[in-house]
matplotlib code that plots the C-alpha trace (Angstrom):
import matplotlib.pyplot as plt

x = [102.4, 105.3, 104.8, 104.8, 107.2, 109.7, 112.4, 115.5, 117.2, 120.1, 121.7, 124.4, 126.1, 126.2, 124.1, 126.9, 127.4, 123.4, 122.9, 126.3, 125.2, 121.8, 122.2, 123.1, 119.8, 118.1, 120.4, 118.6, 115.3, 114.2, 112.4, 114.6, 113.4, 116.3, 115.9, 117.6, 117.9, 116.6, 113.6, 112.8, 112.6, 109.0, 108.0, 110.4, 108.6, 105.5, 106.0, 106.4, 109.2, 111.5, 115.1, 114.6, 117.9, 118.7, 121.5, 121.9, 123.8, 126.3, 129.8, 130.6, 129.2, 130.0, 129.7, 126.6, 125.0, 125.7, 124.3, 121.0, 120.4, 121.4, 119.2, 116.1, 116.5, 117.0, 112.9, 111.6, 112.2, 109.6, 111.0, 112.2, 113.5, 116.9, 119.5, 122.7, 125.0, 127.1, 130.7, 133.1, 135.2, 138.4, 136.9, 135.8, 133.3, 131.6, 131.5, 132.0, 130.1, 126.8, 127.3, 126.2, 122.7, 122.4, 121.6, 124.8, 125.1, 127.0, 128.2, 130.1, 132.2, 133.5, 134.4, 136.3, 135.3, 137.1, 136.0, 137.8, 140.7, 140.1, 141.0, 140.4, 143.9, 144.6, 142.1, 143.1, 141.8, 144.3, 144.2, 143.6, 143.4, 144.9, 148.2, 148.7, 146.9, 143.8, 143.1, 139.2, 138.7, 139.8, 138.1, 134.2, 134.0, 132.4, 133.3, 132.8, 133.8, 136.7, 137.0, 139.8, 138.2, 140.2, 137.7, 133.7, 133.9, 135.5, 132.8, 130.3, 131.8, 131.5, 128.0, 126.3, 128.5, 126.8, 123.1, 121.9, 124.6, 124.5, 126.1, 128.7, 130.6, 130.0, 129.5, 130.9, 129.1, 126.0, 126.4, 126.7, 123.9, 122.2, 123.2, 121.8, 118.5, 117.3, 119.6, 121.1, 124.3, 124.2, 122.6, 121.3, 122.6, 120.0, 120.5, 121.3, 120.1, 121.2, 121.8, 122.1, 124.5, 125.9, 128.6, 129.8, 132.5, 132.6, 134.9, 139.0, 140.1, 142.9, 141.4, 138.3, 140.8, 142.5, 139.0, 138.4, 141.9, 141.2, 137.8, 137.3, 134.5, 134.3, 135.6, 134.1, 136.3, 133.9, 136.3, 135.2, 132.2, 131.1, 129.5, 130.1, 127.9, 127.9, 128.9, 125.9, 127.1, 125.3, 127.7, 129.4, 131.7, 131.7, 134.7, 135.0, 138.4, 140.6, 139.2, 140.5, 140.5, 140.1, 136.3, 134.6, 133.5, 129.7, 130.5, 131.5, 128.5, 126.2, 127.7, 127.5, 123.5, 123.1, 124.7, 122.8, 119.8, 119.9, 120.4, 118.0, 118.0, 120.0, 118.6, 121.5, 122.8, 126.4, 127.4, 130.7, 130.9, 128.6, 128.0, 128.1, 125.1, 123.0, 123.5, 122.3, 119.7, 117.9, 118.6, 116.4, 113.7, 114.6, 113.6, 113.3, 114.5, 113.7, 117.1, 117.5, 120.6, 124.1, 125.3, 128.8, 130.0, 129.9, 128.1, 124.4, 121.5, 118.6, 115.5, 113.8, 112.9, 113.0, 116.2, 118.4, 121.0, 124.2, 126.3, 130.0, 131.8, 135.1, 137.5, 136.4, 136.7, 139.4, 141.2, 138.3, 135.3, 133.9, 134.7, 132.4, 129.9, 130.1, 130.3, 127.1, 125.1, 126.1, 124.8, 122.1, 123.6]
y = [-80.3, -78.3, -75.4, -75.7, -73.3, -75.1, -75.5, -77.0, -78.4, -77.9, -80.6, -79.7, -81.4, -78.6, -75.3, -72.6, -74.8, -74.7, -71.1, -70.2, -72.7, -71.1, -67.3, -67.0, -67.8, -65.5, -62.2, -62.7, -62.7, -66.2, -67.7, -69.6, -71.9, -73.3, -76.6, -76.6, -80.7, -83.5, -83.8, -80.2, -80.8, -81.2, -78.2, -76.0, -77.4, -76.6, -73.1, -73.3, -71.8, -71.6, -73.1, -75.6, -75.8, -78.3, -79.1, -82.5, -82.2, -84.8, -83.2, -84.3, -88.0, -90.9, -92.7, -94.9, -91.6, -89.3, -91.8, -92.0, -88.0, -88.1, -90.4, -88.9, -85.7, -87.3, -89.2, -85.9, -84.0, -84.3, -87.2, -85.8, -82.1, -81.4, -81.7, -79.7, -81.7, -79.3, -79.8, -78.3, -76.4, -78.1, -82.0, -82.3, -84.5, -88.0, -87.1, -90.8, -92.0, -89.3, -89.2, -92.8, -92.0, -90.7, -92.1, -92.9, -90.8, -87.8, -86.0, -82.7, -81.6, -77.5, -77.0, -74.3, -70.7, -68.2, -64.8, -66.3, -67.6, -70.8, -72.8, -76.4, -76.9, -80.5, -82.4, -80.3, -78.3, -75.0, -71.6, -69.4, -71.2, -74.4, -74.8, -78.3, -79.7, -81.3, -83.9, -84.3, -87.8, -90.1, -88.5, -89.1, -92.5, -92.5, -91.7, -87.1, -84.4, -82.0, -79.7, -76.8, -74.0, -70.7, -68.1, -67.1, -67.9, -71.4, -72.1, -71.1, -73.0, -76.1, -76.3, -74.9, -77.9, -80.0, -79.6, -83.3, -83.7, -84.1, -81.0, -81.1, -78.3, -75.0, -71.3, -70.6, -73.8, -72.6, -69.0, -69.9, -71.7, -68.9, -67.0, -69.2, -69.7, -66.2, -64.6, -62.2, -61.4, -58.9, -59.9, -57.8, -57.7, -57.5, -54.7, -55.8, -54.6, -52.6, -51.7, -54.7, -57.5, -60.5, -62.0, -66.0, -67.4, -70.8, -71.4, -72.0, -71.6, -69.1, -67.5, -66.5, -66.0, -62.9, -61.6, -61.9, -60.1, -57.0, -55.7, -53.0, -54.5, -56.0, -59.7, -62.1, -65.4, -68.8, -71.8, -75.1, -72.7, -72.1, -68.6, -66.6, -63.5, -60.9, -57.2, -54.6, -54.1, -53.4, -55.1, -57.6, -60.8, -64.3, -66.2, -69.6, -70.6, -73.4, -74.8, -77.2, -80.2, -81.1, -80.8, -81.6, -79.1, -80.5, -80.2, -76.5, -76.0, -77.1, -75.3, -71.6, -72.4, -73.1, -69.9, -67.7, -69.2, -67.3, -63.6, -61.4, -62.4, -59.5, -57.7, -59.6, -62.9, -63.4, -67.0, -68.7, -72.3, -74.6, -76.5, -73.7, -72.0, -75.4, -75.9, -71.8, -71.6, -75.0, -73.7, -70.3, -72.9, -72.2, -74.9, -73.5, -69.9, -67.6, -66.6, -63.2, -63.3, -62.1, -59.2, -59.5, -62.4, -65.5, -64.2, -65.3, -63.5, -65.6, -64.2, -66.1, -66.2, -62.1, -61.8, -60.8, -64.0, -64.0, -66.9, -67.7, -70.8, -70.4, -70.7, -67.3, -64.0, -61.2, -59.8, -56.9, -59.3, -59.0, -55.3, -54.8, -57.0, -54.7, -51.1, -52.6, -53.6, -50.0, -48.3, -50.7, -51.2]
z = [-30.3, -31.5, -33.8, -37.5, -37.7, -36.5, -38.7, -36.4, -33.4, -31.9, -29.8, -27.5, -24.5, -22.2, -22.0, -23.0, -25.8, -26.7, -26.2, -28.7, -31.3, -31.0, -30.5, -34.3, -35.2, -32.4, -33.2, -36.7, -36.1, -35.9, -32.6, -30.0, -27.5, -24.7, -22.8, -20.3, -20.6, -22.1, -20.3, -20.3, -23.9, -24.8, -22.9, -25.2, -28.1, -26.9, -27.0, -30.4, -31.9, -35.3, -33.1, -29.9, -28.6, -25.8, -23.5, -23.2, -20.1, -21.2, -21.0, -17.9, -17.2, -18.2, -21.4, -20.8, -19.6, -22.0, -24.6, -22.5, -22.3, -26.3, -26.6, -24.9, -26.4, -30.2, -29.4, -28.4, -31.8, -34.6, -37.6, -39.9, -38.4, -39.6, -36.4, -35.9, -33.7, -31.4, -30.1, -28.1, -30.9, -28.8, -28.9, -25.3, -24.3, -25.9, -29.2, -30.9, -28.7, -29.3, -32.7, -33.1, -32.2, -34.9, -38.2, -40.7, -43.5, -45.0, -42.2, -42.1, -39.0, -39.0, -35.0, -36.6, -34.8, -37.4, -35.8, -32.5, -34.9, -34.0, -37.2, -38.6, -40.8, -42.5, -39.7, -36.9, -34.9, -34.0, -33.3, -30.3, -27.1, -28.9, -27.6, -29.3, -33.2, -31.9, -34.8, -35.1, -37.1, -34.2, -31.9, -34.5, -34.5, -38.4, -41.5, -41.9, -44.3, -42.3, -44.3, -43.5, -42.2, -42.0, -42.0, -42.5, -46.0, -45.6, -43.8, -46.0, -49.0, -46.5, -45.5, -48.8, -50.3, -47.7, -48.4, -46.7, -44.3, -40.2, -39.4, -36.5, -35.3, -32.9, -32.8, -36.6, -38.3, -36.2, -37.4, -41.3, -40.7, -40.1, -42.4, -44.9, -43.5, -42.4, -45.9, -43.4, -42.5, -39.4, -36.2, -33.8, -30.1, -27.4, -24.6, -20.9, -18.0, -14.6, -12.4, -10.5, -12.0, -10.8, -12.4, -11.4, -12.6, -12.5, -15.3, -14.3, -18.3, -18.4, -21.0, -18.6, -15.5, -17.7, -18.3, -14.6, -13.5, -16.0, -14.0, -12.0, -10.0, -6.2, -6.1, -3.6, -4.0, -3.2, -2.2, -4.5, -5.1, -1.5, -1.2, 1.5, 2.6, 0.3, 0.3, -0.8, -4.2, -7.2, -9.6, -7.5, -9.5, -7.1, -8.6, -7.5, -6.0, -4.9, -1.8, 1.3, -0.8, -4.8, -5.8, -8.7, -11.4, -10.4, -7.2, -7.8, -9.8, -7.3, -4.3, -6.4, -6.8, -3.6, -2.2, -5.0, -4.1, -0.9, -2.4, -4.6, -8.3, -10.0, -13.2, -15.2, -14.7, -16.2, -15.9, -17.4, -17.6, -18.6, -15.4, -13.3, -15.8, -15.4, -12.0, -11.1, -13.6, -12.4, -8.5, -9.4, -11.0, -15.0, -17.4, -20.2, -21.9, -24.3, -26.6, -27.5, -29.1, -28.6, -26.7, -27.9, -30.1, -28.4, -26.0, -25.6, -24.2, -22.9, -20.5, -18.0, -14.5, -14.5, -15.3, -18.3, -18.6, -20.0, -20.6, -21.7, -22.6, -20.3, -23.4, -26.0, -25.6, -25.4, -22.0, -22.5, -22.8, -19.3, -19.1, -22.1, -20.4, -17.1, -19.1, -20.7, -17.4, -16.4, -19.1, -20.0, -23.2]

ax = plt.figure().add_subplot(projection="3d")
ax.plot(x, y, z, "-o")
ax.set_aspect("equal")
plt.show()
């Protein structure tokens, strides 16, 4: 039986997405449980816990899928537990079609991100990393509040306005969330650890290939994510590349955990992209994961398996990001 403590669940449709909605929550003291799917749910819960998050690991399937792993995840909560829908901040994935599992009602949507200047402005979403308006109401399916979201305090006004509603949204509607439940502000970022890291990017976003291009660390490239044998390094980034022919982003996924199956696990894990983080963390036998927190914003910290896991959705972060994530594996910082 879950804890009594337990106070919400977070529903996301892949795992970066689960860990940023949840690390707000984690950085401020409050007890996070990961799942990473569906039917790894119920052993989350079990550990008790204040925040089960869950990847539903419905981004990239079809329709009649995704609504099935919504589905199972949705009968494993408690009735009655307060739900906070998350969303790709750019409108990726099922999202009509998820949202109607769940029940009709007032319903607020904030994908807005404002400490990443990503902006919701007269329906749309905008910003960094938006090259064209992404308008958010077609793309629901029912009737929600979009309020226009330009910065913390925006969002603040919106949920506290929104006391009943389904929230939808990502990392910023997840972190005035937490705000409001733990009455702090700050969070606190959880140390990594070294010397040993392993950084695999799985991820194609230009946003991540800049971060990639600014480190000072040895490169092994993995064509359609095939690994090959790798150099004695402590800190060592496997980037998966363009291959012989066109290859899924599962496909990719599954080929980077099988080659990292064969190597020692590292003392930290960084992972970028949600597929690739589900596919790696399942190939070293994780289920489930204890959240931490955030070692730099939008960054999520998770432990499991022995290992210090870091994980980034492919779109945030500055040219510096992974730099800062490599001076701090140095350091153990």
């Amino acid at each position: 039986m879950p804890d009594v403590t337990l106070r919400l669940a977070i529903i996301a449709d892949d795992l970066t997405g689960a860990l940023d909605a949840a690390a707000p929550f984690a950085g401020r003291g409050l007890s996070v449980q990961v799942a990473l799917s569906s039917a790894d749910l119920p052993e989350a819960l079990a550990a008790g816990t204040d925040v089960v998050t869950v990847s539903t690991r419905s981004r990239e399937v079809t329709e009649a899928e995704a609504c099935a792993m919504v589905a199972e995840a949705v009968a494993a909560l408690p009735p009655g537990l307060p739900v906070f829908k998350k969303i790709d901040s750019r409108m990726k994935g099922h999202i009509a079609a998820e949202l109607a599992l769940f029940p009709e009602g007032p319903t607020l949507v904030a994908p807005a991100i404002p400490d990443f200047d990503r902006r919701v402005e007269d329906g749309c979403v905008t910003g960094f990393g938006v090259e064209t308006p992404i308008a958010i109401a077609p793309l629901l399916g029912r009737p929600a509040s979009i309020p226009d979201i330009r910065s913390e305090a925006d969002m603040r006004r919106a949920i506290d306005a929104a006391p009943d509603a389904l929230l939808v949204g990502a990392r910023g509607l997840a972190e005035a969330l937490a705000c409001r439940m733990t009455g702090r502000d700050a969070a606190m970022a959880p140390p990594l650890t070294g010397p040993r890291g392993t950084l695999v990017i799985g991820s194609r976003d230009p946003i991540t290939l800049a971060q990639v291009a600014a480190l000072d660390v040895p490169r092994v490239s993995a064509p359609n994510g095939v690994v090959p044998p790798l150099p004695p390094q402590d800190l060592l980034v496997i980037q998966a590349t363009q291959g012989d022919h066109e290859a899924t982003g599962l496909e990719v996924a599954a080929n980077l955990a099988q080659g990292l199956r064969d190597h020692p696990a590292p003392d930290t894990l960084f992972l970028t992209g949600g597929a690739t983080a589900e596919a790696i963390l399942t190939g070293y036998g994780i289920r489930t994961m204890r959240l931490l927190g955030e070692c730099l914003p939008g960054l999520p910290v998770a432990q499991a398996g022995g290992m210090i896991i870091v994980a980034k959705s492919g779109g945030f972060g500055t040219p510096d990001t992974l730099a800062q994530v490599v001076a701090k594996i140095r350091t153990g910082g």
